[in-house]
C-alpha positions as CSV (number, residue, x, y, z in Angstrom):
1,X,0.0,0.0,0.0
2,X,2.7,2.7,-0.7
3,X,5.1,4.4,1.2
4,X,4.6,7.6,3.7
5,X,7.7,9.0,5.6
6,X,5.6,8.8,8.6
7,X,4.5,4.9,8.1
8,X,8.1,4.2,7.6
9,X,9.2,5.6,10.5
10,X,6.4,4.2,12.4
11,X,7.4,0.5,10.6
12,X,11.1,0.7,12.5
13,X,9.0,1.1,16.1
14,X,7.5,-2.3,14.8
15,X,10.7,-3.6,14.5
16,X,11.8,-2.6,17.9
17,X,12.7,0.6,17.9
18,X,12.5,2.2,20.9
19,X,9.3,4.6,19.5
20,X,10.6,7.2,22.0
21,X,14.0,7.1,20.7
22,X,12.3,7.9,17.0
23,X,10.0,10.3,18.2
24,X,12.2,12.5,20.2
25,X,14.7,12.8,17.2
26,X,11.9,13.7,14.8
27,X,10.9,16.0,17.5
28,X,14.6,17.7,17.9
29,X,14.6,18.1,13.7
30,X,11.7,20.0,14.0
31,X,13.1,22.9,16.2
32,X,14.1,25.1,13.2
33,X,10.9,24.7,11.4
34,X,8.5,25.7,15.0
35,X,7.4,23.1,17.8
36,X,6.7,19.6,16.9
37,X,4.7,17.0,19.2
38,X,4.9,13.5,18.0
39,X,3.2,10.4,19.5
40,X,3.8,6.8,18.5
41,X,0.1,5.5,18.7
42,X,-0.3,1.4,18.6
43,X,-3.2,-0.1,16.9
44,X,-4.6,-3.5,16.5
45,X,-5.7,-4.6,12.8
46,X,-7.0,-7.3,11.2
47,X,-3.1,-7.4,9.6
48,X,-1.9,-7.6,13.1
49,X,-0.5,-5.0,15.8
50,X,0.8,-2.1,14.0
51,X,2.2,1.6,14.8
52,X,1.3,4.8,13.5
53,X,2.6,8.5,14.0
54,X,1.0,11.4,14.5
55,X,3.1,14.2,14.4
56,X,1.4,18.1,15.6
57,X,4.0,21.1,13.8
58,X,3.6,24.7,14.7
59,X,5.3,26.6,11.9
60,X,4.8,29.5,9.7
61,X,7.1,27.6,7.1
62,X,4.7,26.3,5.0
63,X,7.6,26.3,2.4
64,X,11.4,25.6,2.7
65,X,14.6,26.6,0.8
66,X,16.0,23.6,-0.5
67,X,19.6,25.3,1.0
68,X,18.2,25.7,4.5
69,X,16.8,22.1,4.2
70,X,20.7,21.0,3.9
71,X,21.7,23.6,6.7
72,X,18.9,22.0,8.9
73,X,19.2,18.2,8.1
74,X,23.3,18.7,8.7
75,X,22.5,20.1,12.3
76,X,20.3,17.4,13.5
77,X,22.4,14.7,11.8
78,X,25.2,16.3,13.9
79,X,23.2,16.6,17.1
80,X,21.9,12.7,16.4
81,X,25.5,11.7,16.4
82,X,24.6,9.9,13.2
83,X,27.0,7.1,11.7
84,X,27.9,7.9,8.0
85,X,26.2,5.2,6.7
86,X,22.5,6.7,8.2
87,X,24.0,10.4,7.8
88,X,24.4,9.3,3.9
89,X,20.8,7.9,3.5
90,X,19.4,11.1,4.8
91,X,21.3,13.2,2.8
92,X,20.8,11.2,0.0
93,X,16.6,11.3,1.0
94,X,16.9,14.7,1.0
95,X,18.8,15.3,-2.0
96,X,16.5,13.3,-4.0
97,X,13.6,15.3,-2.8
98,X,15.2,18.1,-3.6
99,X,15.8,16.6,-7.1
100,X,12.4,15.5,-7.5
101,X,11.0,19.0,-6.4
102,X,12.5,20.8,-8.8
103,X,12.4,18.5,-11.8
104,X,8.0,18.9,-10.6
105,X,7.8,22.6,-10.3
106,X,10.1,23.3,-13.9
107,X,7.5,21.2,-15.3
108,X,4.2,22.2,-13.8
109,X,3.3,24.5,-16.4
110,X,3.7,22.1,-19.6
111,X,0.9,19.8,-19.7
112,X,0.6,17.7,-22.9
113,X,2.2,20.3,-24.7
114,X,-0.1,23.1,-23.8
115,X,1.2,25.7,-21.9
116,X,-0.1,26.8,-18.8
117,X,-0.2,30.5,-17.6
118,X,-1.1,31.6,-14.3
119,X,-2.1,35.5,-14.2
120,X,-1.3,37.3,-11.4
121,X,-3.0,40.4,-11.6
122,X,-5.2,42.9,-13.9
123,X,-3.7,46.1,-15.6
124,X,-6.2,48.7,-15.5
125,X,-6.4,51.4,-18.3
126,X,-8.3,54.1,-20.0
127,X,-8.8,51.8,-23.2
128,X,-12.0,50.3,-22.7
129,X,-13.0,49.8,-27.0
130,X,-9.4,50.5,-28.5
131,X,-6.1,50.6,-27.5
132,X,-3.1,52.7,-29.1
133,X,-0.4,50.5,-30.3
134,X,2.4,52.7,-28.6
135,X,1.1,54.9,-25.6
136,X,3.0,58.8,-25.9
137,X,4.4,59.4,-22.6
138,X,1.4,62.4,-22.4
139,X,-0.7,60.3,-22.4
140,X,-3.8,61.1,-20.7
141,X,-5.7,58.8,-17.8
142,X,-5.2,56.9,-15.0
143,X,-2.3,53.7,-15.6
144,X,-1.8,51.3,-12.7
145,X,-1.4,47.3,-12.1
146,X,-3.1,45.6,-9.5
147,X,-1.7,42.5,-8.5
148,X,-4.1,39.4,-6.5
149,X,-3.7,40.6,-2.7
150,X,-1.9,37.1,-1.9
151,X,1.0,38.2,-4.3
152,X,1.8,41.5,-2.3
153,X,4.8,40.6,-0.8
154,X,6.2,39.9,-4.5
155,X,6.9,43.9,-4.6
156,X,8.7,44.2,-2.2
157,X,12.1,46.1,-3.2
158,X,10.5,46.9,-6.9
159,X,10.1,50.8,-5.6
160,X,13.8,51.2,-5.7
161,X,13.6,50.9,-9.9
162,X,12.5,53.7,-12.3
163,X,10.8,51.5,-14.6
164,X,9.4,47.8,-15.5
165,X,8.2,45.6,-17.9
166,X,4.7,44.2,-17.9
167,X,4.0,40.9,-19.3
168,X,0.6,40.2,-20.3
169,X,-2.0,37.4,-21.7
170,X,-3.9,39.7,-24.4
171,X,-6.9,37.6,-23.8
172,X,-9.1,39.8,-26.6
173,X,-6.7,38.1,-29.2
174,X,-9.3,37.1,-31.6
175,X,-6.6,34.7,-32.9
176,X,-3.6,34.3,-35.8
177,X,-2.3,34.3,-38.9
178,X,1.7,33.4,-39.5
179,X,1.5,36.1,-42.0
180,X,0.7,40.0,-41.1
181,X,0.8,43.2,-43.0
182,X,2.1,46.2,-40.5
183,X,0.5,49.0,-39.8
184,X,2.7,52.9,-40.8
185,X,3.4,51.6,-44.1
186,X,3.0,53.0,-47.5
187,X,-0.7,52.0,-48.9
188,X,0.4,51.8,-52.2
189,X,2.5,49.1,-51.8
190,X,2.2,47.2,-48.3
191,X,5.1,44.7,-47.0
192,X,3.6,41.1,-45.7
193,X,6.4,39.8,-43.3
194,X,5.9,36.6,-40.4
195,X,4.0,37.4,-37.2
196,X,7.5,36.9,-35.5
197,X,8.8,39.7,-37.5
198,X,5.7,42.2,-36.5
199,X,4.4,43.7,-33.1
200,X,1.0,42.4,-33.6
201,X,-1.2,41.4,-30.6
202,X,-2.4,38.5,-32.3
203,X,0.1,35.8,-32.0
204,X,0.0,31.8,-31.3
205,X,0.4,32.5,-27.6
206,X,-1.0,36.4,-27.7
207,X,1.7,37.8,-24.7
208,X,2.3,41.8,-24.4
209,X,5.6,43.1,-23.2
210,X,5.4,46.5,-22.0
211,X,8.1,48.7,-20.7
212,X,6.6,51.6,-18.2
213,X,7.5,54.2,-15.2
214,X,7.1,52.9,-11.9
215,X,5.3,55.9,-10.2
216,X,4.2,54.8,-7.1
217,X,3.9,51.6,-5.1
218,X,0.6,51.4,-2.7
219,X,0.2,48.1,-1.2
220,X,-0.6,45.7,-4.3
221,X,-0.9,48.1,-6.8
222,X,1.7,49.9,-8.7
223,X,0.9,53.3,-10.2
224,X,2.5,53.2,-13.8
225,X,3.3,55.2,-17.0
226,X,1.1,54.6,-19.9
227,X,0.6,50.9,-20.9
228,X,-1.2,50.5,-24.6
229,X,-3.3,47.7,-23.2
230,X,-7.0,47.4,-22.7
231,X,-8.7,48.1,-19.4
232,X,-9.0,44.7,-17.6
233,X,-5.8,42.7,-19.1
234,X,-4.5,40.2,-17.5
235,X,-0.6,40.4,-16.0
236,X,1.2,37.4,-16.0
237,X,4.7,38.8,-14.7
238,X,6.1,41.7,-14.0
239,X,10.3,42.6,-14.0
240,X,12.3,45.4,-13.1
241,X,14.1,47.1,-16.2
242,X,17.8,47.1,-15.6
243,X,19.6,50.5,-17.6
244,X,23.2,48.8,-17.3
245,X,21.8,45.1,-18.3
246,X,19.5,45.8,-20.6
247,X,21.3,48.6,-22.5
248,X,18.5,51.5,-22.3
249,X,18.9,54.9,-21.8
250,X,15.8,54.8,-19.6
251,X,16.1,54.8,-15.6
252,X,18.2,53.1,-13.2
253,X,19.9,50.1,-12.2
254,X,17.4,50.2,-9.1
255,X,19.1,48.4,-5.9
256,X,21.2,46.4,-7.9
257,X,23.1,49.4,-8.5
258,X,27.4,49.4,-8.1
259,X,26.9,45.5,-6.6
260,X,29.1,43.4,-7.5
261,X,26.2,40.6,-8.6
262,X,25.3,43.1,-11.1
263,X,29.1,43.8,-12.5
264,X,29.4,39.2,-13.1
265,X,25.8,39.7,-15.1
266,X,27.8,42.8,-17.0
267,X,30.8,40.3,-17.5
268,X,28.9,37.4,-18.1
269,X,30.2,35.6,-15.5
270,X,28.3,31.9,-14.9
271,X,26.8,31.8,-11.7
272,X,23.9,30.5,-9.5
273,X,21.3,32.6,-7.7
274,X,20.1,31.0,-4.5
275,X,16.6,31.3,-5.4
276,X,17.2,29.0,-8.3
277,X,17.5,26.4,-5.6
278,X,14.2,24.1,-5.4
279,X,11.7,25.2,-3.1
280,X,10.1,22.4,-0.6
281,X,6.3,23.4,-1.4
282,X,5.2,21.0,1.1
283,X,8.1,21.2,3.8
284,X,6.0,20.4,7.1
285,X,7.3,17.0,8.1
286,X,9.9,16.6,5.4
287,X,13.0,17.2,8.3
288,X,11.3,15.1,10.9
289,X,10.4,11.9,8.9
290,X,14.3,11.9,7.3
291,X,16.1,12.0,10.7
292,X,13.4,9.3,12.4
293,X,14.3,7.1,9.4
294,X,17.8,7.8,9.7
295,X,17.6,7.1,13.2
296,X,15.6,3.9,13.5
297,X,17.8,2.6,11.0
298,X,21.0,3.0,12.9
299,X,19.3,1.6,15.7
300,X,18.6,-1.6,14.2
301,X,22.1,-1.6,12.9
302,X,20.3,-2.7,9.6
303,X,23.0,-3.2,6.8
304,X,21.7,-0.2,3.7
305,X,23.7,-3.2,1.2
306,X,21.5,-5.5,1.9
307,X,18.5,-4.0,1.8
308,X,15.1,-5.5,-0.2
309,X,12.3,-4.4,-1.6
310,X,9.3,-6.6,-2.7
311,X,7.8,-5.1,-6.2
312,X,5.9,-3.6,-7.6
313,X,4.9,-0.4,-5.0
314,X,1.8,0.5,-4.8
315,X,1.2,4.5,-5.8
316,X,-2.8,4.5,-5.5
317,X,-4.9,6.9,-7.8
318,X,-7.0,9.8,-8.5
319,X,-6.3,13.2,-7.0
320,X,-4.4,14.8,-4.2
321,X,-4.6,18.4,-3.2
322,X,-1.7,20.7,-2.4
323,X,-0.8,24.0,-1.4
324,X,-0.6,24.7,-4.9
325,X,-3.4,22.9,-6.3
326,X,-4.8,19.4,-7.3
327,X,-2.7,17.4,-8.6
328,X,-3.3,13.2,-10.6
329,X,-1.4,10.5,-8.5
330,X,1.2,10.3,-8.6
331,X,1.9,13.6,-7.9
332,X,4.8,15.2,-10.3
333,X,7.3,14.7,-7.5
334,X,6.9,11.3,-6.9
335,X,6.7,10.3,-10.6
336,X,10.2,12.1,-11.0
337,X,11.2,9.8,-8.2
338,X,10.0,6.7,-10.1
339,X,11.2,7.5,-13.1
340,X,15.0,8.9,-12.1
341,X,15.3,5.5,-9.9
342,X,13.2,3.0,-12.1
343,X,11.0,2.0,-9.1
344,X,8.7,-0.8,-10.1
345,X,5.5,0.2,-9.7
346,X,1.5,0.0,-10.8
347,X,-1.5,2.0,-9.8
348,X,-4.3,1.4,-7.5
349,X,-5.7,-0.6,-5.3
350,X,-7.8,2.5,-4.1
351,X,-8.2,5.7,-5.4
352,X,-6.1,8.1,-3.2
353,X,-1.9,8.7,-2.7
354,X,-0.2,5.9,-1.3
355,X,3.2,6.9,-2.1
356,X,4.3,10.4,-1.4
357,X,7.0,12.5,-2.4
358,X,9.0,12.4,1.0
359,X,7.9,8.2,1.2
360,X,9.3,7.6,-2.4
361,X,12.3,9.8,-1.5
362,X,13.2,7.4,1.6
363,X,12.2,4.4,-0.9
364,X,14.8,5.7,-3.1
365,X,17.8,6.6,-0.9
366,X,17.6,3.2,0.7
367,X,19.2,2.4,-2.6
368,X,17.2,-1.5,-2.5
369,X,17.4,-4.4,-4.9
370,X,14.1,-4.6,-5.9
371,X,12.4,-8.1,-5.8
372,X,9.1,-9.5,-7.3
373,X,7.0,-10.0,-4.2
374,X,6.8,-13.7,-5.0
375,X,10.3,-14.1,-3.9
376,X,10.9,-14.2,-0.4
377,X,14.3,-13.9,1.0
378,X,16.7,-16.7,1.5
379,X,16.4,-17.2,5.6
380,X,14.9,-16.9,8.7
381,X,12.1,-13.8,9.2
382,X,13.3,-12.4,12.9
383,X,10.8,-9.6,13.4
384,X,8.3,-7.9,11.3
385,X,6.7,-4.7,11.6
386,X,3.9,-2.4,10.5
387,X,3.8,1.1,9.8
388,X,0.0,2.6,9.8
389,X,-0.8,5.5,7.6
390,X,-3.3,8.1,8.7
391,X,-6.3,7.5,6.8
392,X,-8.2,4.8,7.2
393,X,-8.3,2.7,3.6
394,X,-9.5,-1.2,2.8
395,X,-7.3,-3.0,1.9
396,X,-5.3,-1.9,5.5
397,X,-3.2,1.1,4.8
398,X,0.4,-0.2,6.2
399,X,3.4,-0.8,4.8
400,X,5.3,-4.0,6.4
401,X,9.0,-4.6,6.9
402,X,11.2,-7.8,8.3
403,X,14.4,-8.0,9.5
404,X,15.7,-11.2,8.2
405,X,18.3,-13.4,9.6
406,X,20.5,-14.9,6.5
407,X,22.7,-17.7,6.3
408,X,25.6,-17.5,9.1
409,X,28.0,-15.5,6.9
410,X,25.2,-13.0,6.1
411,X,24.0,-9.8,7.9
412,X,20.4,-8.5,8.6
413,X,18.3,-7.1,6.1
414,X,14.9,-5.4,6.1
């Protein structure tokens, strides 16, 4: 039935790990995400006695830098005392999360080939019926952009720049033609060049780029220069114009002005910006089911070269919801997961996720040899256990583990 970071945790307390041992070192990850409380809760099923976690986070991070996920994991590993072996696996958990993450969010917006825009705001003009092709400075009315409420914090530091450019979805577009003739030509004898060579609004994928004055910024809306759009147009970014970078002689270099970030874009220098670095949409109990992972597996001494896993994994169906909207199971993380690590898997048996991003992450970082689940393992089954998820699913919703005694020469395995 899948794989949960919680129900695998919860699945090493079935094995004999102390639960308090598990829960206090999921509890000490959490300290620079908020408060965590987490109880080891055992249950009787009709599969047996099994464990399951609840864990009870008070955080404002709803979201987490995938560099201060490193910074935090390397802290607790240190403060755990962690062997290399288990300090490996949860870096490597991690790492592949992180992988998986970003790999999800660069492709969000491509869905069989269509692309996906998400506006995040209205530019509000004069032009209700018409719309000049190139605004004069002059010109007359009230020009402002007034982004969703949710995205105010977005502006913050875009006061300190002159001017902007405006990207809109020119939703009046009545549609296309590869071929256009220009306007402010000679009627006698009009040129026909390629919609790519022309300004025209109507374009496969109708965007408008405007560059305007940033007058004022009032909360979510920024007071602008003219913009030749209609009244009611939707804004699907908005960026500050750059004089030195973009080789204007309009305005300013805003606050990047005499940084040295700005003279190695002037150079051309290769570099990273940290907020290229994935973001952890869903970063609640990410930390906290790593470390108790990390940590039930040291306990149990369990060798990570010899470790199993019967196949094909379960990923379940339909839809899950997220913080940033409903997404088909399995979720884009999880399929990056299964895909970069060629997890055996299928779909079903019920129609909800089974395998989550920070469960297929673990999956993967335990590095297994993956086995048909008609083959059992050659010796003796020492212990089993059985992590509970929380919802409540038929068949039960648990994933099961064994620690397996091998012939005399061999070690443990789970």
């Amino acid at each position: 039935m899948g794989m949960a970071g919680d129900m695998f945790s919860a699945t090493l307390i079935g094995l004999g790990v102390p639960a308090s041992t598990v829960t206090d070192a999921m509890e000490r990850a959490a300290r620079p995400l908020g408060r965590a409380k987490v109880e080891a809760q055992y249950v009787r099923t009709k599969e047996g006695p099994g464990t399951r976690i609840r864990v009870e986070l008070k955080t404002e991070k709803a979201q987490l830098r995938a560099v201060d996920a490193r910074v935090f994991l390397d802290a607790a590993v240190k403060e755990q005392g962690l062997a290399p072996p288990y300090a490996g696996f949860a870096r490597r958990a991690l790492e592949t999360l992180i992988m998986a993450e970003r790999e999800a969010h660069s492709n969000e917006r491509i869905n069989d080939g269509t692309l996906q825009l998400k506006p995040i705001g209205v530019a509000r003009t004069p032009y209700a019926e018409t719309a000049p092709r190139q605004p004069r400075k002059q010109a007359k009315g009230n020009f402002h952009v007034d982004l969703f409420p949710e995205l105010a914090t977005g502006l913050s530091g875009l006061e300190a720049f002159s001017h902007i450019y405006v990207i809109s979805y020119l939703q009046r577009s009545p549609g296309y033609s590869l071929t256009v003739t220009p306007p402010w030509q000679d009627d006698e004898s009009p040129r026909t060049v390629g919609v790519f060579a022309s300004r025209s609004p109507n374009r496969p994928t109708p965007l408008g780029f405007s560059l305007t004055e940033v007058r004022r910024i009032e909360g979510n809306r920024i007071y602008t220069g003219p913009l030749d759009l209609f009244d009611g147009t939707l804004v699907v970014d908005i960026k500050p114009h750059v004089r030195t970078l973009d080789e204007t002689d309009l305005g300013d270099d805003g606050w990047l002005a005499g940084s040295d970030h700005l003279q190695m874009h002037r150079n051309g220098v290769p570099h990273r910006h940290a907020q290229e670095d994935a973001i952890l949409h869903e970063a609640r109990d990410i930390l906290l089911d790593i470390l108790g992972a990390a940590k039930g597996l040291e306990v149990l001494r369990i060798a990570l070269d010899k470790v199993m896993c019967l196949t094909p994994v379960c990923v379940g169906g339909g839809n899950v919801r997220f913080s940033h909207g409903v997404l088909p199971v399995p979720t884009p993380a999880v399929a990056a997961i299964l895909k970069q690590h060629t997890i055996p898997h299928v779909t079903g048996p019920v129609n909800t996720e089974l395998l989550t991003p920070t469960g297929a992450a673990l999956l993967a970082a335990l590095q297994p040899t993956w086995c048909p689940r008609e083959m059992t393992p050659d010796g003796r089954v020492k212990r089993q256990g059985l992590g509970l998820g929380t919802k409540e699913l038929e068949p039960v919703n648990g994933l099961r583990a064994s620690l397996v005694n091998l012939r005399p020469d061999r070690t443990p395995l789970i």
